[in-house]
VMD Tcl script that draws the C-alpha trace (Angstrom):
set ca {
  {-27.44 -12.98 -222.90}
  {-30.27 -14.38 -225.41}
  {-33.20 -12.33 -224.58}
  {-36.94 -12.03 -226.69}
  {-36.73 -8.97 -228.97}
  {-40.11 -6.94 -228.40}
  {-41.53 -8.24 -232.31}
  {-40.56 -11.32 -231.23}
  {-42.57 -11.45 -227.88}
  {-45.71 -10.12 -230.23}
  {-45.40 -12.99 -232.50}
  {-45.24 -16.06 -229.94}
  {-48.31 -14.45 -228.29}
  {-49.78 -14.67 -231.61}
  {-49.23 -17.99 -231.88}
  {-49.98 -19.07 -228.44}
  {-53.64 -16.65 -229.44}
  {-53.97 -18.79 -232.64}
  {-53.04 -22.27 -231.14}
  {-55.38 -22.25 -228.94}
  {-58.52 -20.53 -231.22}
  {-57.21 -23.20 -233.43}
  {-57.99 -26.10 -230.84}
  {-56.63 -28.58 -232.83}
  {-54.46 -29.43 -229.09}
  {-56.64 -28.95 -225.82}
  {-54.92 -26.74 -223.01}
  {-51.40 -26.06 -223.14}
  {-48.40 -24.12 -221.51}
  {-45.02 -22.96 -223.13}
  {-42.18 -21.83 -220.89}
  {-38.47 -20.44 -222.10}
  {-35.98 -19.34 -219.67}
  {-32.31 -17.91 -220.32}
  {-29.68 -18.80 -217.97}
  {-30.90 -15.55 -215.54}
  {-34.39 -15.77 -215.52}
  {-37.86 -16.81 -217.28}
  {-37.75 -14.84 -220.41}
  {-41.69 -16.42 -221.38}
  {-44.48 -18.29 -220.18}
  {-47.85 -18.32 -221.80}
  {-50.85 -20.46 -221.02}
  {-53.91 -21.19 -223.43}
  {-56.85 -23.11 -223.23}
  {-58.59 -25.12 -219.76}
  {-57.50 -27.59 -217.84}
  {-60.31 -30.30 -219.17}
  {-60.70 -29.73 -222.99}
  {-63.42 -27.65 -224.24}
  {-65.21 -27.26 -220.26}
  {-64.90 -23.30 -219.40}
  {-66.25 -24.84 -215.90}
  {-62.36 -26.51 -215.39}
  {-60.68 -23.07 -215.15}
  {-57.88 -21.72 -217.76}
  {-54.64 -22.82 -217.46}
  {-52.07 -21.26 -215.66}
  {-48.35 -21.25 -215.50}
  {-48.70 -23.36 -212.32}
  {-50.96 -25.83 -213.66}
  {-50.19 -29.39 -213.32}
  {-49.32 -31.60 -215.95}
  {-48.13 -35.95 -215.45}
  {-44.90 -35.79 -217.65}
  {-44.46 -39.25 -218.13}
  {-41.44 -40.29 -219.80}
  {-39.83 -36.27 -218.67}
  {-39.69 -38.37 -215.69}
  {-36.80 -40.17 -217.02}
  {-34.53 -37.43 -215.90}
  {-35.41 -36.99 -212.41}
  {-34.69 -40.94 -212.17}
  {-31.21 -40.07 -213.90}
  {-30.50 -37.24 -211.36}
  {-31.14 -39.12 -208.61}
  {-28.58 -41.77 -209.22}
  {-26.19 -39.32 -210.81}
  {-26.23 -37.71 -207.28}
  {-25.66 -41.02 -205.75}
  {-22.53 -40.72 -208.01}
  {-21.63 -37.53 -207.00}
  {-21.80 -38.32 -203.67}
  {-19.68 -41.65 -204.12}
  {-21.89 -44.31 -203.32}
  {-21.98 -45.98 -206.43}
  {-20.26 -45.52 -209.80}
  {-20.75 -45.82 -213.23}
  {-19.57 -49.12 -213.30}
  {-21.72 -50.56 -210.44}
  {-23.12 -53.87 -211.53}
  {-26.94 -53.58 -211.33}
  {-26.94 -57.27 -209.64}
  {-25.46 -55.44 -206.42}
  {-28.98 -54.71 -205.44}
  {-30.96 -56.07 -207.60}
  {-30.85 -60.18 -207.67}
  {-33.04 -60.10 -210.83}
  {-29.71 -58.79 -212.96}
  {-27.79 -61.83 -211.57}
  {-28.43 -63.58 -214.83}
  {-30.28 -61.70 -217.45}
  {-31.19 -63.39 -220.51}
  {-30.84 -61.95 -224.48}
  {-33.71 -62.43 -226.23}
  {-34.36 -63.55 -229.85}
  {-37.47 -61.82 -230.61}
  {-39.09 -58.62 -228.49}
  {-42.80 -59.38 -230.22}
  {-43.39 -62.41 -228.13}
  {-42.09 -64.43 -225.06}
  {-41.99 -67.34 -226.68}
  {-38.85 -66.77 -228.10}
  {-35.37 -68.40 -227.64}
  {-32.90 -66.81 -225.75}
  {-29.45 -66.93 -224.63}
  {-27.48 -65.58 -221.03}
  {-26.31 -62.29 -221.28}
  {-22.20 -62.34 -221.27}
  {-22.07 -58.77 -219.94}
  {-22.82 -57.38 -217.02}
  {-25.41 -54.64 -216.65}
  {-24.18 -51.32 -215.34}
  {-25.55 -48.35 -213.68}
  {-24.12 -46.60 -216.81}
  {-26.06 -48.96 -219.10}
  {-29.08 -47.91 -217.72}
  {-28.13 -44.39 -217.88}
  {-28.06 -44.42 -221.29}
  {-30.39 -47.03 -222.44}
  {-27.95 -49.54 -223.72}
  {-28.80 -52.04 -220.74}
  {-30.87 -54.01 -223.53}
  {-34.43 -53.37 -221.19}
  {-36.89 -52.68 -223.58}
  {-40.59 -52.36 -223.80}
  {-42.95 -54.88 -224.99}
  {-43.75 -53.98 -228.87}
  {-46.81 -56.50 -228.64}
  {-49.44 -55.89 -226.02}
  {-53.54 -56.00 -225.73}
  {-53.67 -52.50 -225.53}
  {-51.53 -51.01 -228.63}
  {-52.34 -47.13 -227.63}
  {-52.01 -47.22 -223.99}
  {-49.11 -48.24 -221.77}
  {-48.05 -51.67 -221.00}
  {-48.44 -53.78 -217.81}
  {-45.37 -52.89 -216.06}
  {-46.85 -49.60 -216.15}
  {-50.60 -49.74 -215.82}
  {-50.86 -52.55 -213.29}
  {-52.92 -51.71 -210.53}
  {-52.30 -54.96 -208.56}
  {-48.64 -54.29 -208.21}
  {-48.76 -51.45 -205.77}
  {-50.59 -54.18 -203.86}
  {-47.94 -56.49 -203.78}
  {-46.19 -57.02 -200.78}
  {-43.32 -56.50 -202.40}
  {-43.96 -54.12 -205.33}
  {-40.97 -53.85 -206.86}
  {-40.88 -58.21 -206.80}
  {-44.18 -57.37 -208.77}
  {-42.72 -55.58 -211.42}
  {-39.89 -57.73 -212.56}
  {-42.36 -60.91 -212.32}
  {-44.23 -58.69 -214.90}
  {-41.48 -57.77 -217.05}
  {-39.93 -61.12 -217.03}
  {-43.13 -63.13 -217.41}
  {-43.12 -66.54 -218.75}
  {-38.87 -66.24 -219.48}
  {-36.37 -67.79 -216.61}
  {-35.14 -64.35 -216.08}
  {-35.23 -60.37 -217.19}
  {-34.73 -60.01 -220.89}
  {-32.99 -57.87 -222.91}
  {-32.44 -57.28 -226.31}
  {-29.00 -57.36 -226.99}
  {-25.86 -57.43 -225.06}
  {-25.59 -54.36 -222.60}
  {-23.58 -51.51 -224.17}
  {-23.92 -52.52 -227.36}
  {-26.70 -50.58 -228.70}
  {-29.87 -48.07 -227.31}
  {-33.38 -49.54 -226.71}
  {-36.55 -47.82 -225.00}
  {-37.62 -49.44 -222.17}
  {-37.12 -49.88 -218.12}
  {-33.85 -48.60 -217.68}
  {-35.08 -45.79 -215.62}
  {-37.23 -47.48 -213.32}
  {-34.55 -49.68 -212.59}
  {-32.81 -46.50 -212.35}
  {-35.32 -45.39 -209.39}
  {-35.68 -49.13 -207.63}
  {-31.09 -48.73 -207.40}
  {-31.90 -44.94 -206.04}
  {-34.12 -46.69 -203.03}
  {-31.97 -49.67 -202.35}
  {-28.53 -47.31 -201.90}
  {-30.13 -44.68 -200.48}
  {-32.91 -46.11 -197.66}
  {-35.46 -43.44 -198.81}
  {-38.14 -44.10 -201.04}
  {-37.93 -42.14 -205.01}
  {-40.26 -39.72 -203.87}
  {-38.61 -38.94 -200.70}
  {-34.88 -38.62 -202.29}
  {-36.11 -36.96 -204.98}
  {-37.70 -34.20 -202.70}
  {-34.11 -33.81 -200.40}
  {-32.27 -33.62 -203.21}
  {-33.63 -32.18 -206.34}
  {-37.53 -31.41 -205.90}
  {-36.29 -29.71 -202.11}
  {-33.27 -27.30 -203.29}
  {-34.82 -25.85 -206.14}
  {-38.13 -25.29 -204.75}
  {-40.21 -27.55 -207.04}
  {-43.56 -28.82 -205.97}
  {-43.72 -31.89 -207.66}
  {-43.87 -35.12 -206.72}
  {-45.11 -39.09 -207.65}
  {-48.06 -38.55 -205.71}
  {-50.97 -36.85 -207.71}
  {-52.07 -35.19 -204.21}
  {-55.03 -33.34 -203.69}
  {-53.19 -29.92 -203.89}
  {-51.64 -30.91 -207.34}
  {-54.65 -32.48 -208.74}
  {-56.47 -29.47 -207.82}
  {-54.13 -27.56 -210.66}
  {-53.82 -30.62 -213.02}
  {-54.96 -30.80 -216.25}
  {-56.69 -33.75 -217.71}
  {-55.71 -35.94 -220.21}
  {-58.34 -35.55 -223.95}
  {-58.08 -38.60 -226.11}
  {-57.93 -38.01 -229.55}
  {-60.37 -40.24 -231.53}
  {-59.90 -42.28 -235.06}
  {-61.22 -39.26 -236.34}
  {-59.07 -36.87 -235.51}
  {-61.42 -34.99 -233.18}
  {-60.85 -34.82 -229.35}
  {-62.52 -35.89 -226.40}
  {-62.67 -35.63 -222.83}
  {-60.62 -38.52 -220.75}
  {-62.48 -41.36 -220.04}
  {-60.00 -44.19 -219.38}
  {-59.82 -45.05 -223.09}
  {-56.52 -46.63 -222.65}
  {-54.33 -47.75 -219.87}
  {-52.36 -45.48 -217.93}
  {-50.55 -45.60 -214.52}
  {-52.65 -45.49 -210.78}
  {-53.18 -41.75 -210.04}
  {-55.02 -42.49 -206.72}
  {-52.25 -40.75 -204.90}
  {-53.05 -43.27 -201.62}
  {-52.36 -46.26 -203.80}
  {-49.13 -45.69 -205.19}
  {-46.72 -48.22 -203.39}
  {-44.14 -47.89 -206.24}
  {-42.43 -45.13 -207.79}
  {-41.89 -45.47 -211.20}
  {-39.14 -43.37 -212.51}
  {-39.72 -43.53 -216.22}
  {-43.31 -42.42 -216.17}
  {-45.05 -41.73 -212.86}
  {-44.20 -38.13 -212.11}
  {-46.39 -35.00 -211.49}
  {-45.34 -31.28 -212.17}
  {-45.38 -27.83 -213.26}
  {-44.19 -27.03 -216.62}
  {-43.02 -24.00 -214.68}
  {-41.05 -26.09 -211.79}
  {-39.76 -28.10 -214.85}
  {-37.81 -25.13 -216.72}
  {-36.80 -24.13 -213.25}
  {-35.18 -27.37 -212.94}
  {-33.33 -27.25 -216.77}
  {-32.30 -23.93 -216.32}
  {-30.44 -25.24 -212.67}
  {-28.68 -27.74 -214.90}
  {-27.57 -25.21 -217.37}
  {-26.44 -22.82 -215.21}
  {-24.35 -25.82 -213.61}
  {-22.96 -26.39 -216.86}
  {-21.57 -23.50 -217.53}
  {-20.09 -23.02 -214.10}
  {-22.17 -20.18 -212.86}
  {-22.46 -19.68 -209.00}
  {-25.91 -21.05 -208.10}
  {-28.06 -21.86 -204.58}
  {-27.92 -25.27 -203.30}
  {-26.49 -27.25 -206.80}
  {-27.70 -30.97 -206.99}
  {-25.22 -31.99 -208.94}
  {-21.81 -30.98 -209.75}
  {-20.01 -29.49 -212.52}
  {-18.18 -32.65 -213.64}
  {-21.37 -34.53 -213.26}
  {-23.54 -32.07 -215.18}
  {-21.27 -31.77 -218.07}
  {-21.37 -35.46 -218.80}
  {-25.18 -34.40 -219.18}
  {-24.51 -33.06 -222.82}
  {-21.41 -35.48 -223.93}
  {-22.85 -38.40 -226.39}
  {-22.34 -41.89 -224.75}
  {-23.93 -44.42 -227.29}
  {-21.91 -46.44 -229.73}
  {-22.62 -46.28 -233.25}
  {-24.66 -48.71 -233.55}
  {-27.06 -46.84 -230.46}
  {-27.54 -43.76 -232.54}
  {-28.57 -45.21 -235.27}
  {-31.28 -46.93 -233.20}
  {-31.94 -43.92 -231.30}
  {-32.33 -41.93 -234.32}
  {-34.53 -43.90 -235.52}
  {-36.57 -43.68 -232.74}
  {-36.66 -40.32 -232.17}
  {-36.89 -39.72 -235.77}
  {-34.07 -37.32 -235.67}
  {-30.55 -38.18 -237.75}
  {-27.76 -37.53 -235.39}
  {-29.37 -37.77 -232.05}
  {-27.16 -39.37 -229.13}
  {-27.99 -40.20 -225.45}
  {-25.48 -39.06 -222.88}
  {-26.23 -39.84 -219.09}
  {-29.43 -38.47 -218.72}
  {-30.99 -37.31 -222.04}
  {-31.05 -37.24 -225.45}
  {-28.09 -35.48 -227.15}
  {-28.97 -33.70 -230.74}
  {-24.94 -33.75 -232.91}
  {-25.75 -31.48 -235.44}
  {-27.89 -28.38 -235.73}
  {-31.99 -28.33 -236.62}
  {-32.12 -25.59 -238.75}
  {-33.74 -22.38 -237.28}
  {-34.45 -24.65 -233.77}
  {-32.37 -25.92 -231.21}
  {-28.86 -26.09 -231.71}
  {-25.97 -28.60 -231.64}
  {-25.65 -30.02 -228.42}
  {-29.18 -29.28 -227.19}
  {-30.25 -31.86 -224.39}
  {-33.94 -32.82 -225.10}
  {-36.91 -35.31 -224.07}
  {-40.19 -35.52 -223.91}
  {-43.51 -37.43 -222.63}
  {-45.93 -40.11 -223.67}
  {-48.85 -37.54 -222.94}
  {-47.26 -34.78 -225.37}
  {-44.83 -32.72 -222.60}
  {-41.44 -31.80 -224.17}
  {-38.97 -30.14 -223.16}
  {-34.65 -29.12 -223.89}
  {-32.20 -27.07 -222.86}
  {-29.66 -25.35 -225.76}
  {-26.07 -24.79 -224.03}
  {-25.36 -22.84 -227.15}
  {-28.37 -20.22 -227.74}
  {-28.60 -20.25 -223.27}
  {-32.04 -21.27 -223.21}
  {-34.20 -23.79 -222.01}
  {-37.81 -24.34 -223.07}
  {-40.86 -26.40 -222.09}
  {-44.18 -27.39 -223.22}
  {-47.15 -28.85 -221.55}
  {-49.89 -30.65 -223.20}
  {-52.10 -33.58 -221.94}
  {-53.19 -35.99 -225.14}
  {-53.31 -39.64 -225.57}
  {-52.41 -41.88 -227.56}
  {-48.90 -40.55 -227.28}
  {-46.86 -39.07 -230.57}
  {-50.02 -36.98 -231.44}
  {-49.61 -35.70 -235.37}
  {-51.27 -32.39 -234.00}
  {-49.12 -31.82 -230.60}
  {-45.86 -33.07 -232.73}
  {-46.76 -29.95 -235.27}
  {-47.31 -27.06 -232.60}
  {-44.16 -27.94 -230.83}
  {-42.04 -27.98 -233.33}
  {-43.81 -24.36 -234.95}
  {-43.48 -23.08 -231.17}
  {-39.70 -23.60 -231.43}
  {-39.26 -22.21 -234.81}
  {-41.01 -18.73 -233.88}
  {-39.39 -18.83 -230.58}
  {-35.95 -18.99 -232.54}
  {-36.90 -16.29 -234.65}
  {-37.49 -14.38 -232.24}
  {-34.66 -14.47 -229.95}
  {-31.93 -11.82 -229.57}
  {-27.97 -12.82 -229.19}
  {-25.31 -14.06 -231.43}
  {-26.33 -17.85 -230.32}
  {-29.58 -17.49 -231.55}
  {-29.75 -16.93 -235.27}
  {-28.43 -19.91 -237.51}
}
mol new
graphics top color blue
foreach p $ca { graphics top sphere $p radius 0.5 }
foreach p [lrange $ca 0 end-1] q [lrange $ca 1 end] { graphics top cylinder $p $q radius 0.2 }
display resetview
């Protein structure tokens, strides 16, 4: 069992002492658990940067995970799997009339482009993986904050919300676009809110309420898509991080999704969920205990179904994209996350499922060392230089410091 050797324990709480002396980040949380228990969890900073008035930041602090969202909306219609109700190879169109007749688009920068109808059909599968061809705009009036399908506020007005957000996506084209033949390659985008709108139409529940029966319910996880007044009373804002490089306090700088908890009519399972980094490990260290057929309390999933969590499901053509993306060579998607094929050296290892948020959350789980780790940080815009470098040092001392033959490469 990969445990923290005692020197090792002293030098992450060195670096969690420096990191946040250093506040080059505002408030943060790291969490590592082994496939037994939560091996480390260290907070530093408060929960609105530089304001000792906004109280430190706990283990059980709040934190809006964004695109980490991504796999709750993958659970949830992976359990609809399980459970038989759909399959892999259910056409989207079965419940949602807006994937009758997709279109292929010529150009993602603008929608005046040409186009063309779709020849395939557009799976639940597709979406799983992010080959459906649902992508986000690359051109928008606000370049650092999130686009209209996200930040609308008049949508959870609609009458019909989810209507709403395909008459956004779609805009001024005949029908949704995508930008290239489902299954043929991977592209960032929708697919997971799709994911959550299929979830609601199978199941008769709303996200929120599925999500809470069957993952956020079992495992004892408080979070939800509702920014409640008990989780905002633990959440930590978002800092903005200026031209300059220095950071300040939110102040709606950019767009970003409706957080008045009584306005939220739809649940957006790529970006709009609330959490603790702490109820977040919990939940990766379920999976991996899952996957490696240990005997655990109330599974969500099962075995077969977790396992396909950590097998590669992109064609050639989708890694290359992907990796590009993710700025990683060798990085897959399977049905839920992304899929690293080859070691990093002295971090996560072959195998290792990962993702992380807009906002700077992260988060993976390494079959092959047994541990899964999570970090919390609230910064916009999103890919901070900053945030980018502390993660990545966090995981190289936390490697260094772990005991068991998986953990040393």
């Amino acid at each position: 069992m990969t445990t923290l050797s005692p020197q090792g324990k002293r030098a992450l709480d060195d670096f969690v002492a420096q990191t946040e002396a250093a506040k080059k980040i505002p408030g943060f949380v790291f969490g590592v658990a082994n496939l037994d228990e939560e091996i480390y969890f260290q907070a530093g900073g408060t929960h609105t940067f530089d304001d000792i008035f906004s109280g430190e930041i706990t283990p059980d602090s709040v934190f809006w995970v964004c695109s980490q969202t991504k796999l709750i909306a993958a659970l949830a219609a992976l359990k609809l799997v399980d459970q038989g109700k759909i399959t892999f190879d259910t056409p989207v169109s079965d419940y949602l009339p807006e994937f009758r007749n997709p279109v292929v688009v010529d150009k993602t920068s603008t929608q005046k482009t040409t186009f063309k109808p779709a020849k395939t059909t557009v799976t639940l599968k597709h979406l799983l993986n992010f080959s459906s061809g649902l992508f986000y705009p690359v051109v928008r009036e606000d370049l650092f904050g999130l686009s209209e399908g996200y930040s609308s506020k008049e949508m959870h007005q609609a009458q019909d919300p989810t209507k709403a957000f395909f008459r956004i996506i779609t805009g001024e084209l005949p029908a949704v676009p995508l930008k290239f033949e489902p299954g043929t390659d991977f592209v960032y985008g929708w697919s997971s809110d799709v994911l959550g709108f299929i979830v609601e139409k199978v199941s008769g529940q709303t996200l929120e309420q599925f999500c809470k029966e069957h993952i956020f319910g079992p495992l004892g996880m408080k979070s939800s898509f509702h920014l409640t007044p008990e989780l905002r009373r633990r959440a930590v804002s978002l800092a903005f991080r200026e031209e300059d490089g220095s950071l300040s306090p939110w102040d709606n700088q950019v767009n970003i999704i409706e957080q008045d908890a009584n306005k939220v009519r739809l649940y957006l399972g790529g970006v709009g969920m609330y959490t603790s980094m702490r109820d977040y490990l919990k939940l990766l260290q379920h999976i991996m205990q899952i996957n490696v057929g240990r005997p655990v309390a109330n599974p969500i999933l099962s075995k077969e179904i977790v396992n396909g969590m950590f097998v590669p499901a992109l064609t050639e053509r989708g890694e290359k994209s992907l990796s590009e993306f993710a700025m990683m060579e060798g990085t897959q998607w399977s049905t839920a996350l992304a899929v690293v094929t080859q070691d990093v050296p002295k971090r996560r290892r072959k195998g290792s499922a990962f993702w992380g948020g807009w906002a700077g959350t992260a988060g993976f789980m390494d079959p092959t060392t047994g541990i899964a780790v999570v970090f919390g940080v609230q910064v916009a815009p999103t890919r901070d230089i900053e945030v980018q470098t502390v993660w990545s040092k966090f995981e190289a001392v936390l490697y260094s410091a772990l005991n068991g033959t998986s953990a040393k490469l």
